[in-house]
N, C-alpha and C positions, 0 to 999 in steps of 0.2 A: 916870532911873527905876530902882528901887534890883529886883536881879535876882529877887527874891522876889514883886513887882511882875509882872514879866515871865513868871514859872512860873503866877502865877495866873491872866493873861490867857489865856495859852498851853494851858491844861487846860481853859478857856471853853472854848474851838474846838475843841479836842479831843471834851467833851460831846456841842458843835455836831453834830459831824461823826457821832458816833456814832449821831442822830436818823435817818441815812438808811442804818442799814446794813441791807444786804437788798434796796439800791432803786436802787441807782447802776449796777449794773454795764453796761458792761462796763470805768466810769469809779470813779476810786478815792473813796472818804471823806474829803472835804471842808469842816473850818471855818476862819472868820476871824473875826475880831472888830477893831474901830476904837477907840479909847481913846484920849481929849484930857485931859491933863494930869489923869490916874488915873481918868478917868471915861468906862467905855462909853458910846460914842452910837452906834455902829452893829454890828452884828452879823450873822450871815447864814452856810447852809450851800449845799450843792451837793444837791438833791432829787432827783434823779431825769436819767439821760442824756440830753443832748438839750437840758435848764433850762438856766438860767445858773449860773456858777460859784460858788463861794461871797463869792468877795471883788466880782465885783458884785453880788450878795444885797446882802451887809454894805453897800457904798457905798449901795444905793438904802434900807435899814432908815432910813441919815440923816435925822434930822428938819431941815425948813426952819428951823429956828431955829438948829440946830448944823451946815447945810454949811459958811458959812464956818468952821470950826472943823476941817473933813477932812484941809485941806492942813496943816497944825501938830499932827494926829497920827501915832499908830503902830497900824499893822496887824500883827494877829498871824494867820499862816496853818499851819496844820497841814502843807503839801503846797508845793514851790514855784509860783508862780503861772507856767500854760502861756503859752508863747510863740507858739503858733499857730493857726492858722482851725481849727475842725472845724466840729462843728454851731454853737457861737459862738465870739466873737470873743479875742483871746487876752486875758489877765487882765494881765498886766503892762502891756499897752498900758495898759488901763485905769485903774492903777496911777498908772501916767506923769499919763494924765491929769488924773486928780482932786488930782492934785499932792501926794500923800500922800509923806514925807521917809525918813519910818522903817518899812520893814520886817523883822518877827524871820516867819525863815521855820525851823519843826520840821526839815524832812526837806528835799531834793532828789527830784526827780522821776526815778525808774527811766527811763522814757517815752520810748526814742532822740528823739523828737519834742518833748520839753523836755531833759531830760538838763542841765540847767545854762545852758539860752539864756534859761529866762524871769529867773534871777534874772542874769546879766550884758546882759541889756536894760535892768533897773532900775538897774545901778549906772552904767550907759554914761550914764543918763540922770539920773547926779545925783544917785542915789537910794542913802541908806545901811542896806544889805541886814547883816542878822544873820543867820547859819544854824547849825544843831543845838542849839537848846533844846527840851528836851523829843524828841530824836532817838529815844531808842530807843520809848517810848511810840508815836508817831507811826507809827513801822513795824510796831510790833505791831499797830499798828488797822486799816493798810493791810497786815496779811498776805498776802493773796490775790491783791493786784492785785501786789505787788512780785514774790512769786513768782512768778507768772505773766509778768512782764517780764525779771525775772535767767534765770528755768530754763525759761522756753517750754511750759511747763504749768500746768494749775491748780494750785493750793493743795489737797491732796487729805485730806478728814477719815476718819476711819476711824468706825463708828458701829452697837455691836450691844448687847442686851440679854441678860442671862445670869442662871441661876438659881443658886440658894448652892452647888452644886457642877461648876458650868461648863455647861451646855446651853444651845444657846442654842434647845432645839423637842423637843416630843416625838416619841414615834413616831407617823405617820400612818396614819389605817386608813378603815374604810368609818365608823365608830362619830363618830370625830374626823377629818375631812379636812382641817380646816383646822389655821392654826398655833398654837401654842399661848401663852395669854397669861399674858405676864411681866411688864409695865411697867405701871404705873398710869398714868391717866388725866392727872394733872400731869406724867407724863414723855412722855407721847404729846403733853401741847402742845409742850411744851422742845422736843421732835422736830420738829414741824413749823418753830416759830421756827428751829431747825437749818436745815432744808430754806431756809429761804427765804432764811438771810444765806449760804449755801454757794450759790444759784443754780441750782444743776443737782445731780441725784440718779441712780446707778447701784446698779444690780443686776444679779445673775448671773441668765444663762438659764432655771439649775433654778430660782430662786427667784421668777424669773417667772412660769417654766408654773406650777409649783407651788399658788402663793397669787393671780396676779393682782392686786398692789397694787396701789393707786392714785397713791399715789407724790407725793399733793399738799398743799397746804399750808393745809386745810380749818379748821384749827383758830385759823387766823391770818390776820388781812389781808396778802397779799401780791400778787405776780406770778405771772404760770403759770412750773412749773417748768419745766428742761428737762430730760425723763425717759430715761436711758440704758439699754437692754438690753447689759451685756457677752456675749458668747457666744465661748469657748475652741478655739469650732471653728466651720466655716462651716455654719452653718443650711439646713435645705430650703427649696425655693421658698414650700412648707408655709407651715412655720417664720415665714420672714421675714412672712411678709402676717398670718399672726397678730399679730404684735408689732406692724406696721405700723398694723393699724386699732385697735390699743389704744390708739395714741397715743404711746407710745413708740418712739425711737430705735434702730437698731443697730450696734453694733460688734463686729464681727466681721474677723478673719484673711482676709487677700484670699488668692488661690490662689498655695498654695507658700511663704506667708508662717507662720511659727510664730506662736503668740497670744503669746509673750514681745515678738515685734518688733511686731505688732499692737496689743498696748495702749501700748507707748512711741507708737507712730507717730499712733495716735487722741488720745493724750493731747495732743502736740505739735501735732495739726492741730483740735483744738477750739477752741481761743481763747476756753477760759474760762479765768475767776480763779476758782472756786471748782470742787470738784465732792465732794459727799456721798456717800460708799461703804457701804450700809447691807445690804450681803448679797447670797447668804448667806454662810456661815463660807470656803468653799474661796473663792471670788471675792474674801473678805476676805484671806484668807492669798496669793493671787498677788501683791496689790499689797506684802502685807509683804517677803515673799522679795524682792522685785525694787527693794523703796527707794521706792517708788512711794507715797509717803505723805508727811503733815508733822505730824499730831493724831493721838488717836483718842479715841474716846468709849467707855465701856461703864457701863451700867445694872447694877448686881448688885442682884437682890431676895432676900431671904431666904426663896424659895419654893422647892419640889422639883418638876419636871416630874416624869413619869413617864422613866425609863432608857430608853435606844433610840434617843435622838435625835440630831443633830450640838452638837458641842461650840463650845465657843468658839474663836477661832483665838487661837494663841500668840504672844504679844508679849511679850519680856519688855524692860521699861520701868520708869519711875520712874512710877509710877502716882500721882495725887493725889487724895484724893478735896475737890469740888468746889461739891456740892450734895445735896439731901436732900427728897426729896418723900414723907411718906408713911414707906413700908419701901424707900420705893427709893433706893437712893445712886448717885448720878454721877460716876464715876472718868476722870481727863484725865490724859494722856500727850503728850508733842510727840517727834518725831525730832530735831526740832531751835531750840532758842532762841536769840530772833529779837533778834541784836545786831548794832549798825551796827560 
């Protein structure tokens, strides 16, 4: 099969895999696709934690007319296929058994728990395994989960709204208490879709009391998030039981602990792949300072708050801009680009 062939099976599963972002965690984005002599017959992603994998999806999509036809093709997987029990069965085995000869596999699996045992089970078993087509794609799509396997934290988006001369709020008073609006209604969905492939959403203390967000993904079908109050210092008993019955989380500095070793130390013991950092501006600038990031987002509308309010925090990045709703443009930055 001529490698041009092989790129285009390969960006199939890719698509695939992209149907479930938002929905997998705290498992990675997953396709495969089955191909007999240049002709898809079976296809299939990974839906949701817990489902079956993607390359059993694909085997069972087979039509009864085309199983014998499984073992005399090529599987194309986005991810190595897992080598071991969890919620189900490992995929390689599977592999094995449906007697499938050729697999091109995108990526290797981070996963100490795969890390290269599912694809030298296929090849122990006969099996002629291909790896890194379409590699760095592949890792771009699983940003979250890899980070979160190499660095032992999530994948941390950065994410604020700003006016044409950097505010990102006006001044508060008895007249206007609440915050003031920047973003249009197209970018308040974009936002929520955010919320939901990122899995979990943080805000700072003040910006809690403050506004009382809600903090959910109202504008889109998804998951409940999971909502983080960070607080820089340790809260009153008060304090905490407010946050508590709102439904959100806290993170907070244990006693004697600084909030710089605090947010490393929460980050490292959440076991997400994802987490949305959406304010306010000082909450947003701690994670700058400290590296504690991998994206960011910001909204600039070409509107004028009124003067008085907190500014945007400073990034200085290659900024791109990215999309366009309206008056409002979406500008993206990364820390860092995601090459194997």
């Amino acid at each position: 099969m001529k490698h041009q062939d092989d790129q285009t099976f390969m960006r199939r599963a890719l698509e695939l895999a992209a149907q479930a972002e938002g929905f997998t965690h705290p498992n990675p984005l997953v396709g495969a696709v089955i191909v007999h002599d240049g002709h898809v017959i079976g296809e299939g992603y990974h839906h949701r934690a817990g489902e079956p994998h993607a390359e059993v999806m694909a085997l069972r999509s087979v039509s009864e007319a085309n199983a014998h036809r499984v073992a005399d093709s090529t599987m194309y997987v986005t991810l190595e296929p897992c080598s071991h029990t969890g919620r189900t069965g490992p995929c390689s085995l599977a592999l094995v058994n449906a007697g499938i000869q050729r697999i091109v596999v995108a990526h290797e699996d981070p996963n100490p728990l795969v890390s290269g045992r599912g694809i030298e089970m296929l090849r122990q078993a006969g099996r002629h395994v291909e790896l890194g087509l379409m590699r760095e794609e592949a890792e771009v799509q699983n940003r979250r989960f890899f980070t979160s396997m190499r660095e032992g934290r999530p994948f941390v988006t950065l994410k604020w709204a700003q006016d044409a001369t950097g505010n990102v709020d006006g001044p508060r008073s008895t007249e206007h208490p609440g915050p003031w609006a920047i973003s249009g209604p197209e970018a308040q969905v974009w936002t929520h879709r955010l919320r939901q492939v990122c899995g979990a959403i943080l805000v700072g203390f003040g910006t809690w009391k403050a506004d009382h967000p809600q903090g959910s993904v109202r504008a889109v079908a998804g998951a409940q998030l999971e909502r983080i109050v960070w607080a820089a210092r340790r809260l009153s008993d008060r304090e905490r039981i407010e946050v508590a019955e709102s439904g959100w989380s806290i993170w907070e500095p244990h006693v004697g602990e600084s909030s710089d070793e605090a947010l490393h130390r929460r980050l490292h013991e959440s076991g997400l792949r994802g987490l949305l950092v959406e304010g306010g501006p000082q909450t947003t600038s701690e994670f700058v300072r400290l590296g504690l990031w991998d994206e960011a987002f910001k909204l600039v509308a070409p509107i004028h708050v009124p003067t008085g309010g907190p500014k945007a925090p400073e990034l200085h990045a290659d900024w791109q801009r990215v999309a366009q709703w309206g008056l409002d443009e979406l500008q993206r930055c990364e820390r860092v680009t995601f090459k194997s």
